[in-house]
C-alpha positions in Angstrom: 98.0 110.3 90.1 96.8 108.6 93.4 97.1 110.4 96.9 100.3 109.0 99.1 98.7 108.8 102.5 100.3 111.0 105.2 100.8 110.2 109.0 98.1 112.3 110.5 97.6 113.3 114.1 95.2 110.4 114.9 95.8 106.9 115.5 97.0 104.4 112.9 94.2 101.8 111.4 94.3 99.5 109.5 92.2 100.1 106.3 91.6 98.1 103.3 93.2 99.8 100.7 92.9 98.4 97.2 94.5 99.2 93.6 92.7 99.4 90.9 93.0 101.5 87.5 96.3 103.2 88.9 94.0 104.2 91.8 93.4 103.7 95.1 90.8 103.3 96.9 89.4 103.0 101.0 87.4 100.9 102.0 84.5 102.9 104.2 82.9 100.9 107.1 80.1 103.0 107.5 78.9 103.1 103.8 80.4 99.4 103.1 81.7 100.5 100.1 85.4 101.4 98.4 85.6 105.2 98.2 88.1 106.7 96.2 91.3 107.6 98.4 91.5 111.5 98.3 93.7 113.5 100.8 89.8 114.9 102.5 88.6 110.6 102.3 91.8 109.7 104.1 91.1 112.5 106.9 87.4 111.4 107.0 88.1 107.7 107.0 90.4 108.3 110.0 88.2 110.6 112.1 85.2 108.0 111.4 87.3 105.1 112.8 88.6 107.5 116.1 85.0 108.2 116.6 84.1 104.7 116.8 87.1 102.9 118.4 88.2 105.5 120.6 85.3 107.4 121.6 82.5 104.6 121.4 80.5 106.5 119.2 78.0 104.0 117.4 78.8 103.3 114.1 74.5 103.5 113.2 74.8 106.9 114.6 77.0 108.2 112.3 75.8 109.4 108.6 78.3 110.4 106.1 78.1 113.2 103.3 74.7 114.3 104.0 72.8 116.3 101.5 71.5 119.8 103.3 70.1 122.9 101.5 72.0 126.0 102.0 70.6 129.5 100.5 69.0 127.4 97.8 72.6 125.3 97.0 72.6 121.9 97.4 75.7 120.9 100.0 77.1 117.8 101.4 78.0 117.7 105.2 81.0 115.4 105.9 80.0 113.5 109.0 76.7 113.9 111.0 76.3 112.0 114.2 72.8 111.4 115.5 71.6 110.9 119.0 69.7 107.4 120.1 66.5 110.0 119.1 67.3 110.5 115.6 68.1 113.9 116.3 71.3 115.7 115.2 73.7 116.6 117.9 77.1 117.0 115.6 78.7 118.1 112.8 81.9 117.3 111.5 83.4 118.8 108.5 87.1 117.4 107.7 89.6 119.0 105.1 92.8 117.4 103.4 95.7 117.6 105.5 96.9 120.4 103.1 94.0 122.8 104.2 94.8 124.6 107.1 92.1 124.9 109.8 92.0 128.6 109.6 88.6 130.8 110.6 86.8 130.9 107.4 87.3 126.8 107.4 85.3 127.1 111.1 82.9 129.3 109.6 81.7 127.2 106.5 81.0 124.5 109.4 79.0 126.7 111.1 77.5 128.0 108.1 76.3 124.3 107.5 75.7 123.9 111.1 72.9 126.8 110.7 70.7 123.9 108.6 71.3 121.0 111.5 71.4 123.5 114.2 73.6 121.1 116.2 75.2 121.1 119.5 78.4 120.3 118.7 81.2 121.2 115.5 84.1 119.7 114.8 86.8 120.7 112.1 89.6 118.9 111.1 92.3 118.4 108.9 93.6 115.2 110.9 96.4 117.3 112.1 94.4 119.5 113.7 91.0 119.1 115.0 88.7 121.8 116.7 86.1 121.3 118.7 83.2 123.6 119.7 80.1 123.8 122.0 77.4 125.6 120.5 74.1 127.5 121.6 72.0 128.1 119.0 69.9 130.6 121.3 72.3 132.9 122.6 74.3 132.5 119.2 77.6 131.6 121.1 80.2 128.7 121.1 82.8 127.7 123.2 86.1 125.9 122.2 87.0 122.6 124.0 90.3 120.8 124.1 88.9 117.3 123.5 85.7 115.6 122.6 84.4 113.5 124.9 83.0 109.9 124.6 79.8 109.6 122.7 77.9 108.7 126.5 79.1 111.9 127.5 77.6 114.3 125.2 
């Protein structure tokens, strides 16, 4: 059975969306390639596209489903996004629209984000998004209301 996309809380785009087997599949700019459309791809394909068309982040920048090592398991992180120096400044994992962003779905980010050690975390579900400062020294983070454009960070 193929996933019915839902409106999300994010702008609309327009994807390639292609039939094939009695499935459907996305069409991922990034990766150039047709993903199979799952509730979680629909969610990442739409954060990946409000990344780049609303908040100018470059689309080079931006690696999806990276392989880390976490307490000797082998994990995938939904969206890193790199700065100009090839260094890691955010993490973004994204959930179907199903899962609700509760705390234990913030602290499997950070869990991940304890490999990349990155400045910023995001969480989303494409209804809700969360958005958090962290410092990796003092072992703190700080909620935000938005993220800002890519220059700004």
């Amino acid at each position: 059975m193929s996933f019915i996309p839902v409106p999300l809380n994010l702008p609309e785009y327009p994807f390639k969306i292609t039939l094939k087997e009695a499935r459907h599949f996305i069409f991922d700019e990034v990766r150039k390639k047709h993903l199979v459309l799952t509730p979680e791809e629909w969610v990442r394909q739409h954060f990946i596209q409000y990344l780049i068309l609303e908040k100018k982040f470059p689309k080079s920048l931006i690696q999806i489903e990276g392989g880390l090592n976490l307490n000797h398991l082998q994990k995938r992180t939904d969206i890193v996004i790199f700065n100009t120096h090839g260094e890691r400044i955010m993490v973004i994992e994204c959930k179907a629209p199903a899962v609700k962003v509760t705390q234990a779905v913030f602290d499997q980010a950070a869990r991940y984000n304890s490999v990349h050690k990155t400045k910023w975390l995001v969480v989303t579900n494409g209804l809700r998004h969360c958005y958090a400062t962290i410092n990796h020294q003092e072992q703190q983070f700080a909620f935000v209301p938005e993220l800002p454009e890519y220059r700004m960070l």
